[in-house]
C-alpha positions in Angstrom: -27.4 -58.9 -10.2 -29.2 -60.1 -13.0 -32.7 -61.3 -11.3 -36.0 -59.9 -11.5 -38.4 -60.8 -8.5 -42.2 -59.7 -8.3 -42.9 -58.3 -5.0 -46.6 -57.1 -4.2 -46.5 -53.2 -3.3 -49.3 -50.0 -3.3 -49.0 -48.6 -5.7 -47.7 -45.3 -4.1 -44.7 -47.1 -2.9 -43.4 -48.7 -5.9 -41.0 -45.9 -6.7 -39.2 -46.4 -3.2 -39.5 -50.2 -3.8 -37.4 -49.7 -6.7 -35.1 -47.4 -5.3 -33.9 -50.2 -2.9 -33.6 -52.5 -5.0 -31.3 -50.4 -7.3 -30.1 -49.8 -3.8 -29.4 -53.3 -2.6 -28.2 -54.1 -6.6 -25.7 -51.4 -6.4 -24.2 -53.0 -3.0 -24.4 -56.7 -3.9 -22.3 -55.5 -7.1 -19.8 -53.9 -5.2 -19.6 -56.9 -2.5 -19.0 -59.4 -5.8 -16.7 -56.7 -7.7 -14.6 -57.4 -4.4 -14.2 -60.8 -4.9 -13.7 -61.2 -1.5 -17.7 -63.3 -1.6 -18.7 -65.6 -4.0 -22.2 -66.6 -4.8 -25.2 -64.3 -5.2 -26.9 -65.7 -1.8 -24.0 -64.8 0.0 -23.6 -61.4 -1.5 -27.3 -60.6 -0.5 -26.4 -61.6 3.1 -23.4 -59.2 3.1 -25.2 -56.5 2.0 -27.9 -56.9 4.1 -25.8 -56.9 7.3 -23.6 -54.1 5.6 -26.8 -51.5 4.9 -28.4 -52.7 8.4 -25.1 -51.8 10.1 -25.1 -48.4 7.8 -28.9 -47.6 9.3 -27.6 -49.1 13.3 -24.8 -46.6 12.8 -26.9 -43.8 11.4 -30.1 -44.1 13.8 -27.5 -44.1 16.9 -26.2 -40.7 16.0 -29.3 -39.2 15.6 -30.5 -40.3 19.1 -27.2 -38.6 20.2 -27.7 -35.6 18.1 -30.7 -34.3 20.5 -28.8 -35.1 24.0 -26.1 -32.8 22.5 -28.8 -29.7 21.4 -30.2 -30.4 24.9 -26.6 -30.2 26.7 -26.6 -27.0 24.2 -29.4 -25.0 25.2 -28.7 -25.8 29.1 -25.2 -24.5 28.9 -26.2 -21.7 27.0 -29.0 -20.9 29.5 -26.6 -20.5 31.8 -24.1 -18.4 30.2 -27.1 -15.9 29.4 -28.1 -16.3 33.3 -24.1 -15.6 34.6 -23.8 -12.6 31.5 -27.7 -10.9 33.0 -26.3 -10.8 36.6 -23.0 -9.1 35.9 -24.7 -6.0 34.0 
């Protein structure tokens, strides 16, 4: 959005540093393209409770993702077990 900030990083992480804040630029330009938020504080808000929500939405269906497999395997442990004992 048109500032630069310098942020103290490793070195081996500056690449991912600046990844996010293409990122985070990206987003704050599309909340301002809108025009539905005005001012650049306000913008960064936005986008920080819009890509928080993204990860709370995305870390929730991961930690569903393994109850499923699990409900998976045990259902198809059983189908195995009730297929062995009618051969």
């Amino acid at each position: 959005m048109g500032k630069e900030f310098m942020v103290a990083c490793p070195e081996d992480e500056r690449e991912a540093l600046s990844a996010a804040a293409s990122f985070l630029d990206r987003r704050m330009r599309e909340i301002q393209d809108s025009g539905k938020v005005i001012g650049t504080e306000r913008c960064a808000i936005m986008a920080a409770l819009n890509i928080t929500n993204d990860l709370l939405d995305l870390r929730k269906r991961e930690t569903f993702a393994p109850d499923v497999n699990q409900k998976l395997r045990f259902l198809q442990n059983k189908i195995d077990a009730v297929l062995r004992q009618e051969q």
